[in-house]
N, C-alpha and C positions, 0 to 999 in steps of 0.2 A: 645577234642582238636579242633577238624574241627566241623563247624558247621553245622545245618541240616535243610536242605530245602527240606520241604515235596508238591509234585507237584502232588499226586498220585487223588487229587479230584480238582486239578486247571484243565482250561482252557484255560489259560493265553497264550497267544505266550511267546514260552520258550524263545526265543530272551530279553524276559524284566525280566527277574525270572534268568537266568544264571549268577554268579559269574565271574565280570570278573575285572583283577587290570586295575586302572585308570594311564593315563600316557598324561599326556599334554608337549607337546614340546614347548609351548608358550615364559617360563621362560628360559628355554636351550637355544632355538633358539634366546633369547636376551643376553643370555653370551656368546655364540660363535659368533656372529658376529662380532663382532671386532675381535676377534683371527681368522676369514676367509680373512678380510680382509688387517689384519697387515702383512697376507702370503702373500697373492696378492703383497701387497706394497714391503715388506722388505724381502723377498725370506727365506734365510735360518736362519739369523739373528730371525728372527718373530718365524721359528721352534724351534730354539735350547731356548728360550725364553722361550715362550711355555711348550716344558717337564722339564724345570729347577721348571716353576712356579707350574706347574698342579701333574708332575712326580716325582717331590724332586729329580730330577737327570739331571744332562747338559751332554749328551753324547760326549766322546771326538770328535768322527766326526758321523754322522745322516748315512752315508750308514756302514752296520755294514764289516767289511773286509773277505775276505776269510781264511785267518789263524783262525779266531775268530769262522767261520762256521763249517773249520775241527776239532779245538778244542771240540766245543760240540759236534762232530759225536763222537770223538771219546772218549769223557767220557761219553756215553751215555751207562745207564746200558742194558746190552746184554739183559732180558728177553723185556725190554720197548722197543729196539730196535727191537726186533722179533713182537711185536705185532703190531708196526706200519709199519714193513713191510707185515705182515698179511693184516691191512688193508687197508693200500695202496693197493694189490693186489685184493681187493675183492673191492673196489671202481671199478678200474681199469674196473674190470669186469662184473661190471653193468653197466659204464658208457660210454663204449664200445659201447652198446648196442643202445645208445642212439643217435647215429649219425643219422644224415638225410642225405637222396642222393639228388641228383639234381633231377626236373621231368621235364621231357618236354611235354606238352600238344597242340595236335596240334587240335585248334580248329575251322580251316575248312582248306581244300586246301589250301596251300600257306598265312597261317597264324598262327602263332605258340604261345606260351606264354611259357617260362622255368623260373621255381622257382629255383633259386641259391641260397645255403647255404654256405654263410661266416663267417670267425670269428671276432669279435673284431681286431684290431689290437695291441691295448695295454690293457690291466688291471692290476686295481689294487686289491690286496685283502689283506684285514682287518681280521688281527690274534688278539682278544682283550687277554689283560694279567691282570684283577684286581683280583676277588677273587681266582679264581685258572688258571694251566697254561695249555692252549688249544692244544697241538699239534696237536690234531686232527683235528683241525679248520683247519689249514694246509690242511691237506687232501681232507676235503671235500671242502675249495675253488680249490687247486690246480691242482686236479685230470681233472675234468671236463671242466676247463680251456685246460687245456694240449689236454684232450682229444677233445676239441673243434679245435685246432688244432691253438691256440693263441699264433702267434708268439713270443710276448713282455709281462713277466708278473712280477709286481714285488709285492713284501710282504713286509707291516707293521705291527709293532707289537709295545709297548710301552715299553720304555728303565726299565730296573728295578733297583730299586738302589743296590737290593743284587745281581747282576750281573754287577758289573761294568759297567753299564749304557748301557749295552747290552739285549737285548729280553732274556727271560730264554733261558738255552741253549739246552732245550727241544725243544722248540720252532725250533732253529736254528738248531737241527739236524734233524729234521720232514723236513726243509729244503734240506737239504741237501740230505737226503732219494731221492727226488722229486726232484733232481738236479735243485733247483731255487737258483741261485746266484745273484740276485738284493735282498735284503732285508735292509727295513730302520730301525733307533730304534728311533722308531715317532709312539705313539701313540693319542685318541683322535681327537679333532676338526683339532687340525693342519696337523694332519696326513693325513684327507679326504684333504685338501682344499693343502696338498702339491702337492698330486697325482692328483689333478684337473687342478692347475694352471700349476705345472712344479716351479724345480727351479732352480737356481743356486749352485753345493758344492760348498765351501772352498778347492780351490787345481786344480778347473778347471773341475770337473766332474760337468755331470747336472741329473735332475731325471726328465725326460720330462712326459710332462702331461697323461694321462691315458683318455680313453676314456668310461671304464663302472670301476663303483667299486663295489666290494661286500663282502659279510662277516658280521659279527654281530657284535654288540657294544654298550657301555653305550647309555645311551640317548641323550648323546653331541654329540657321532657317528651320532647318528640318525637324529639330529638336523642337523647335519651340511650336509649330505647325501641328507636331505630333502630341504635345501638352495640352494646346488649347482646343485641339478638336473635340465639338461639343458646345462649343460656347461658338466657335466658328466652323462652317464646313472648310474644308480642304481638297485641293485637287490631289496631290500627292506626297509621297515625302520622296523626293527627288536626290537617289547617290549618284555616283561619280559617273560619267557620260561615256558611255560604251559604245563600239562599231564592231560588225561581226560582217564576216564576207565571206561567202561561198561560192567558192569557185572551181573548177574544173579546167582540164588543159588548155581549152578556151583560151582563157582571161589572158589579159597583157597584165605582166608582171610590174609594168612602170604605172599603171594607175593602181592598180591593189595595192604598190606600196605607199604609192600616194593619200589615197582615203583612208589606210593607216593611221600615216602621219600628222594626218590633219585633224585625228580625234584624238590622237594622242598628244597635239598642242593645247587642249584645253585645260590641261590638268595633270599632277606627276601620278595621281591616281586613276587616272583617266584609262579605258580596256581599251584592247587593239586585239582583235580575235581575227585570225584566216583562220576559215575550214575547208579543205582542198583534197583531193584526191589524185592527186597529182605531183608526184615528190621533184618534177623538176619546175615546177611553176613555182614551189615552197620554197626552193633553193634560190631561183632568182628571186624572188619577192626579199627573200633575206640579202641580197646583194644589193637588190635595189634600196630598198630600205636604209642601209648602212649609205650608201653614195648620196642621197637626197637629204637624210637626215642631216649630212657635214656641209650642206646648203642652206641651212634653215635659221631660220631670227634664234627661234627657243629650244637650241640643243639638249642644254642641258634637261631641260622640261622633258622634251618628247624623248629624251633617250631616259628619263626614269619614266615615265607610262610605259615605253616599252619592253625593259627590260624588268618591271614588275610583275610579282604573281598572277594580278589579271588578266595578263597578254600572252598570245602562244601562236602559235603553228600547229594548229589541228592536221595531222593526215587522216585519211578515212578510205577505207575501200573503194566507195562509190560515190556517187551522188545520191543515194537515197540514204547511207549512213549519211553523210551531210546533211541531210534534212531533218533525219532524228536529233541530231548534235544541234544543230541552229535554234530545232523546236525546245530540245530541253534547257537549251540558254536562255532563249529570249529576248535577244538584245533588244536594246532600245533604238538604233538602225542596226538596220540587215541590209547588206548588199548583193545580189545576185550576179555573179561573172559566170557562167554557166554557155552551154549551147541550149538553144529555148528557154530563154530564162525569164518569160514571162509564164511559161507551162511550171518550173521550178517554182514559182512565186506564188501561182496560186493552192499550193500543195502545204505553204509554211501554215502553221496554227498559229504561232506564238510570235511576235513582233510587234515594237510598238509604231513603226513605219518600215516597208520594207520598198527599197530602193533598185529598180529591174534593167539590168543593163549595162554596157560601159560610160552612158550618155546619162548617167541620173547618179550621180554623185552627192555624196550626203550634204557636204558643203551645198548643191543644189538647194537642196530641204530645208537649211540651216535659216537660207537669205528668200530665192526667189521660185520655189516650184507652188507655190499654191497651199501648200502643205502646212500641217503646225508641225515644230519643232520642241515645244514641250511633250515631251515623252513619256512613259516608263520606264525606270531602270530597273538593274537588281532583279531581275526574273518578272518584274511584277506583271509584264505584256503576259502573262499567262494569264492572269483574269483582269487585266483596267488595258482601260483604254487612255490616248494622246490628250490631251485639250485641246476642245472641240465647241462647235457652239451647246452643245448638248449639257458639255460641264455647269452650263450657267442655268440649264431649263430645270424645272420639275415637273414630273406629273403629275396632275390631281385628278383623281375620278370623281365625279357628281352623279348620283346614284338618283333615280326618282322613277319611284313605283308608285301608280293607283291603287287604291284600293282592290280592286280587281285582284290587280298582279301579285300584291302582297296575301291574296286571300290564296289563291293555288298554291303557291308553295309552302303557304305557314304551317302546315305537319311538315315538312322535311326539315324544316328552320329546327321545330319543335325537339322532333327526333335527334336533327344534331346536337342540340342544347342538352338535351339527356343524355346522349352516350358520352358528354364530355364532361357532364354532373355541374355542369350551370343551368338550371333550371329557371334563374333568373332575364335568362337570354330568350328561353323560348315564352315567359310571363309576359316580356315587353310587345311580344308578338299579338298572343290571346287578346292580350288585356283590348287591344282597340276592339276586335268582334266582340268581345263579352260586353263592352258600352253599348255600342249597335246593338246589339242584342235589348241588351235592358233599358237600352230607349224606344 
């Protein structure tokens, strides 16, 4: 079923040899454009438009109500209820962690620099609803937000038609968990470009613009994330959801096919990457694979992720080819099946979470390790990072020198102003002694 790319007598930079799915925004970014700017123009009208055309659903009003919220708390099955309050609490708890304090640096006598950590003031965050329903998306935008200390946040998700034109009410009770009562039922292009622009309700409420968005989404998400950045920050533009697994004779060949599988239910474009050194592990894993798959709800689904160009069977000589293969991939999880596979783990560069062992499975990450699950994809864990509380922070230096302090160094100021032929830079300097002076 998955195909096999043997690297164990190449040389090649694995960067040109790894599997990876193709995804051009070129085509999207020219069907949403008009649906960005028909929001600009026609405010709510353009939305409700919008999910009638895209959604097969015209929701009777775009913010969803709070009876509709408590509704789905409260027919929310008790054990799904438990586990999203499980992970809520263990986000909570890593994400905690993640806060930054102020510093202040005083870097001579009566000249200081303090890096200031603030939040966003408003954001948006994108709950997507097509082939299955994300509550947990919920979580892992809204935790980190919250814990960022983000005054204003509001959630979109796309209206469903078998929910009365409401976000599932999964969705809406993950809400509710997380006491966010701003929630729209706007998904898609319209949905980024409503949170960017702001707009008008019907009835005299408004949904004022937002200032960073994030969360993951179709391609049109991606597209339209990708257009308005600049009028809004962005966490990513998030492709199709990869798993990469490095393993060694080690590993049980019945879970390596399993966390396969399980990435490759999300999506027909969805990667499934084993990098093994090990050609009789590669051969079960393929046996395995083929038997667990003829068990599964979405056959059809996971047998095109993995018999597409993004998914393979790496072999490799060793374990430290493996490491160069994983690093010049990047997946967005990495699995380690390895002997010392926590020594293996800390050797990767490149991952946008990496998962150490046979007892840390990405499904873990996905629901209940503490961990965020919005990622990197597409190589990009080579320079960004997950969402984090940090996604929401900025830093701001406040700079304050005495007179003193700005009196020692104002020849080197001076001098850099002139070798760089702004002479206007080092003027702003003088100019205060030259008054002193002449008073």
């Amino acid at each position: 079923m998955l195909r096999l790319i043997d690297l164990r007598e190449s040389s090649a930079d694995p960067r040109s040899v790894v599997p990876r799915a193709a995804m051009d925004l070129t085509d999207a970014g020219d069907a949403i454009r008009p649906v960005l700017e028909d929001v600009r123009v026609r405010g709510a009208d353009a939305v409700l438009d919008a999910c009638e055309r895209f959604d097969s659903v015209r929701p009777d009003q775009l913010r969803v109500p709070a009876s509709v919220v408590a509704d789905a708390l409260a027919g929310l099955d008790p054990s799904v209820r438990r586990a999203l309050e499980v992970s809520i609490e263990r986000a909570r708890r890593v994400h905690q962690d993640q806060r930054r304090v102020d510093v202040e640096t005083e870097v001579v006598p009566g000249g200081t620099v303090t890096e200031r950590w603030l939040p966003v003031s408003r954001v948006g965050l994108y709950v997507p609803g097509g082939r299955a329903v994300y509550p947990s998306s919920v979580v892992m935008n809204v935790v980190p937000a919250q814990e960022a200390g983000v005054p204003s946040l509001a959630v979109v998700s796309p209206p469903q038609k078998d929910c009365d034109g409401w976000p599932h009410p999964t969705v809406l009770a993950a809400c509710a968990l997380l006491g966010v009562e701003e929630i729209y039922a706007v998904g898609g292009a319209q949905a980024v470009a409503m949170l960017a622009y702001g707009i008008d309700l019907p009835g005299g409420d408004t949904c004022e613009p937002v200032d960073l968005v994030t969360g993951p989404g179709n391609i049109y998400v991606t597209a339209a994330k990708r257009a308005l950045q600049g009028i809004i920050g962005i966490d990513s533009e998030a492709g199709p959801t990869e798993v990469a697994i490095l393993a060694d004779d080690s590993a049980d060949a019945r879970y390596v096919a399993a966390d396969l599988i399980s990435q490759a239910e999300h999506d027909v474009i969805a990667a499934a990457v084993l990098v093994t050194s090990s050609e009789r592990l590669a051969n079960e894993v393929e046996r395995e694979v083929a038997a667990q798959v003829a068990s599964t709800k979405h056959v059809e689904r996971i047998t095109e992720a993995l018999t597409g160009v993004q998914s393979a069977i790496i072999l490799v000589r060793d374990v430290d080819q493996g490491v160069a293969v994983v690093d010049a991939y990047a997946a967005e999880h990495l699995e380690i099946h390895t002997n010392e596979p926590r020594q293996v783990a800390m050797r990767i560069r490149n991952a946008g979470a990496i998962f150490v062992g046979p007892w840390a499975p990405v499904s873990l990450g996905d629901y209940c390790a503490g961990s965020n699950h919005v990622l990197p994809t597409m190589g990009a864990a080579r320079h960004s990072s997950g969402l984090s509380v940090q996604t929401f922070l900025r830093g701001i230096h406040v700079i304050e020198y005495d007179r003193s302090s700005l009196a020692d160094v104002a020849d080197d100021v001076v001098a850099l102003a002139q070798a760089e032929d702004l002479p206007g830079h080092g003027d702003a300097v003088t100019i205060r002694f030259h008054d002193a002076d002449d008073g």
